[in-house]
C-alpha positions as CSV (number, residue, x, y, z in Angstrom):
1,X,22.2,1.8,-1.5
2,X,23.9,4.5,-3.1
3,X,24.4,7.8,-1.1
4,X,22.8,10.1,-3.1
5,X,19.5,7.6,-2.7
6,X,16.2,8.9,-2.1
7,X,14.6,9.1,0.9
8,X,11.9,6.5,-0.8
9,X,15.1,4.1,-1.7
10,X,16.4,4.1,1.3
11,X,13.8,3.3,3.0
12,X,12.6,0.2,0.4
13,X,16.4,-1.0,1.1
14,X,16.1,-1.3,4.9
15,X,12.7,-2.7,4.2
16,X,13.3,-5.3,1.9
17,X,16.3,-6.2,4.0
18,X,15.5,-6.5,7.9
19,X,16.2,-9.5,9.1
20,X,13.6,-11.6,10.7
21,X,13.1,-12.1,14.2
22,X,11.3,-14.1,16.8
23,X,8.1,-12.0,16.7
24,X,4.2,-12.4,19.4
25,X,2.2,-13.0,15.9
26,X,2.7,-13.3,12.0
27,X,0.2,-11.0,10.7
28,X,-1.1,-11.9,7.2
29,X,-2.6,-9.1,5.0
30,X,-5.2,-10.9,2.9
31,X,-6.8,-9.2,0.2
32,X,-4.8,-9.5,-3.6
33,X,-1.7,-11.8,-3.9
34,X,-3.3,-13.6,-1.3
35,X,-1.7,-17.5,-1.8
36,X,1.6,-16.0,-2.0
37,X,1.0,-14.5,1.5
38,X,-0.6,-16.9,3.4
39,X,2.5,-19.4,2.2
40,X,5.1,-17.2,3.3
41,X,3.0,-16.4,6.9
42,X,2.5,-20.1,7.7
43,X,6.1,-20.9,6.2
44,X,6.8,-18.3,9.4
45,X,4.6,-19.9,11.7
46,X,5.5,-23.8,10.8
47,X,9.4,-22.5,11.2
48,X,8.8,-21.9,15.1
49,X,9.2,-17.7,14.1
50,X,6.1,-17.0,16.0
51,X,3.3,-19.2,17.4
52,X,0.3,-17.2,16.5
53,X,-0.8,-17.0,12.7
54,X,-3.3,-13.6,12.1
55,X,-5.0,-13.7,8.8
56,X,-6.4,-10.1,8.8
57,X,-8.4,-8.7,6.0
58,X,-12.8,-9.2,5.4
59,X,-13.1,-7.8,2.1
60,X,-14.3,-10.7,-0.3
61,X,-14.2,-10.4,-4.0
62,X,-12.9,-14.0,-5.6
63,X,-10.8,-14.7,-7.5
64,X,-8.2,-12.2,-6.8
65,X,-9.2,-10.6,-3.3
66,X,-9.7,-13.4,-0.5
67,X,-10.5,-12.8,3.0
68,X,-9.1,-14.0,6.1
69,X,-12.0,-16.5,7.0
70,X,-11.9,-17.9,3.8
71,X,-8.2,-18.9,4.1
72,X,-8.6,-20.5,7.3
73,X,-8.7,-24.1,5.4
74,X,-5.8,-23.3,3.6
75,X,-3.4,-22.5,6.5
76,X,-5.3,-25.9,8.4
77,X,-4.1,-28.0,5.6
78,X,-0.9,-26.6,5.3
79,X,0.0,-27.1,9.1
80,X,-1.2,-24.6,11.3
81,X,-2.8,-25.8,14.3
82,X,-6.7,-24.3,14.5
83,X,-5.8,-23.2,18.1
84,X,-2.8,-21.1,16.5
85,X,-5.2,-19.2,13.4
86,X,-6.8,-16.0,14.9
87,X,-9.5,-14.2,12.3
88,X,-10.0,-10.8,11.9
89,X,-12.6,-10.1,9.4
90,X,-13.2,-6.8,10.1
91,X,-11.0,-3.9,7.8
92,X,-11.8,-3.5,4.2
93,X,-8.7,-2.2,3.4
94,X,-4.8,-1.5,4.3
95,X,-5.8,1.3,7.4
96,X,-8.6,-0.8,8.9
97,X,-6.3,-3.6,8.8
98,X,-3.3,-1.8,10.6
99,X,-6.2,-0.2,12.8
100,X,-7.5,-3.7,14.1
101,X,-5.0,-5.7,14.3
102,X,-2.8,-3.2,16.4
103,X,-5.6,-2.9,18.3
104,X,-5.2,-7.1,19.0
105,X,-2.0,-7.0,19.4
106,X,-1.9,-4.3,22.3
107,X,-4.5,-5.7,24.2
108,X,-2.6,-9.2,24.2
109,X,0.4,-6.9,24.6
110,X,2.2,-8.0,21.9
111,X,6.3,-6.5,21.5
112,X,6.3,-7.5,18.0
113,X,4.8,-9.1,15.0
114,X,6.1,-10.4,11.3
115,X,3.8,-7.8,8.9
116,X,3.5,-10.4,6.0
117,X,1.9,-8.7,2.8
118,X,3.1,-8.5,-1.1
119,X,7.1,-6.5,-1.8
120,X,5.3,-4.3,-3.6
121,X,2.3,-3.7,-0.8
122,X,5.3,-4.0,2.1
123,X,6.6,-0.2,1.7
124,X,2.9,1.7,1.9
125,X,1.7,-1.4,4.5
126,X,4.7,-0.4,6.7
127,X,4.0,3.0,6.5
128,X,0.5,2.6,7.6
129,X,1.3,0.1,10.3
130,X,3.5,2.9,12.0
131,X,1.3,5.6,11.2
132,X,-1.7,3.9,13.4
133,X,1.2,2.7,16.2
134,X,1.9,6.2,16.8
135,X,-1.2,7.5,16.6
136,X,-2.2,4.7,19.3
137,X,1.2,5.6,21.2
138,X,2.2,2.0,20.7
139,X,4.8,1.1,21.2
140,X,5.7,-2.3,19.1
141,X,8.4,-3.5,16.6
142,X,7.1,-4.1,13.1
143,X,8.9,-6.5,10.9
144,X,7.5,-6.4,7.3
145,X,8.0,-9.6,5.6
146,X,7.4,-9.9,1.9
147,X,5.6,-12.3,0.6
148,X,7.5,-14.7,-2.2
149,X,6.0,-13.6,-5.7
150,X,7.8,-12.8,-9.4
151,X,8.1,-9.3,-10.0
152,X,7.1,-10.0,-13.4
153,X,4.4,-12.1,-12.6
154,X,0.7,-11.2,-12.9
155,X,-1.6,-9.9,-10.2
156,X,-4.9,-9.0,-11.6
157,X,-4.3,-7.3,-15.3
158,X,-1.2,-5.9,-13.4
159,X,2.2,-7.0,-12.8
160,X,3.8,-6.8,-9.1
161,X,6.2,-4.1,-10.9
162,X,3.1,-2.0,-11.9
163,X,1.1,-2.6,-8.7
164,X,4.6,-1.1,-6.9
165,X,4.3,2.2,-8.8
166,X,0.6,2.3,-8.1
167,X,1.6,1.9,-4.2
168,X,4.1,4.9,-4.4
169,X,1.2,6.9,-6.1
170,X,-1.0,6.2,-2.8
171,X,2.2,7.2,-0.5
172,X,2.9,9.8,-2.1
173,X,-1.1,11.0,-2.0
174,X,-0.9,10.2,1.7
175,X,1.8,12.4,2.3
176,X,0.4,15.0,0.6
177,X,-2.8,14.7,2.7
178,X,-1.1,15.1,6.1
């Protein structure tokens, strides 16, 4: 990264960079994007990188937003042991999610999880992770872990590189909203 970089690029660079480590859980955001995210999570699980596969999300609207119940066969079929797959169903979006499943992961004191979600979701899902941690004065290590998808690809009417502006739009509202 250059070093005149924006706070913003810096950032995305150390994001899109960390290197992965053993982790308590691989947390799956489900909602758009969602076969790209569930492939790289289980990818994570099936390669020994944690032994717990969270599919977090309950909001519903096929074909382009799945929840995490309804991608339970899915990670079944592609290797995950049912005794491995923990559900929550309860966040509608991106805060409830962070909200909950820090909430599971502290009371099964949990050191550190793989945050899998979309590159262009992984800078304002990080953000909102370590928002709620500190608000909860949690103390855990978040690895986010972009899911594989073309940049140029379609999400919706959108592509990934349009959906990535539309993400820095909502950081920068949230900033503003402190």
């Amino acid at each position: 990264v250059e070093h005149n970089a924006s706070d913003r690029e810096r950032f995305c660079a150390q994001l899109y960079t960390a290197p992965i480590m053993k982790a308590d859980a691989v947390v799956v955001l489900c909602g758009e994007d969602t076969s790209a995210r569930l492939t790289t999570g289980v990818e994570l699980v099936n390669t020994r990188c944690a032994p717990l596969l969270v599919l977090s999300g309950g909001r519903h609207e096929p074909p382009h937003i799945r929840s995490a119940p309804d991608l339970i066969a899915d990670a079944l079929g592609m290797g995950v042991a049912a005794d491995h797959i923990i559900v929550e169903d309860g966040s509608q979006h991106t805060a409830e999610q962070a909200a909950n499943v820090l909430s599971l992961a502290e009371s099964n004191a949990w050191t550190r999880i793989l945050l899998v979600c979309s590159a262009y979701h992984a800078p304002r899902a990080m953000l909102t992770f370590i928002r709620r941690a500190q608000q909860m004065k949690y103390d855990i290590h978040i690895i986010a872990v972009p899911a594989v998808g073309h940049w140029h690809g379609p999400v919706d009417a959108q592509t990934r590189l349009q959906k990535l502006d539309v993400e820095f739009a909502k950081v920068t509202q949230y900033q503003r909203s402190r």
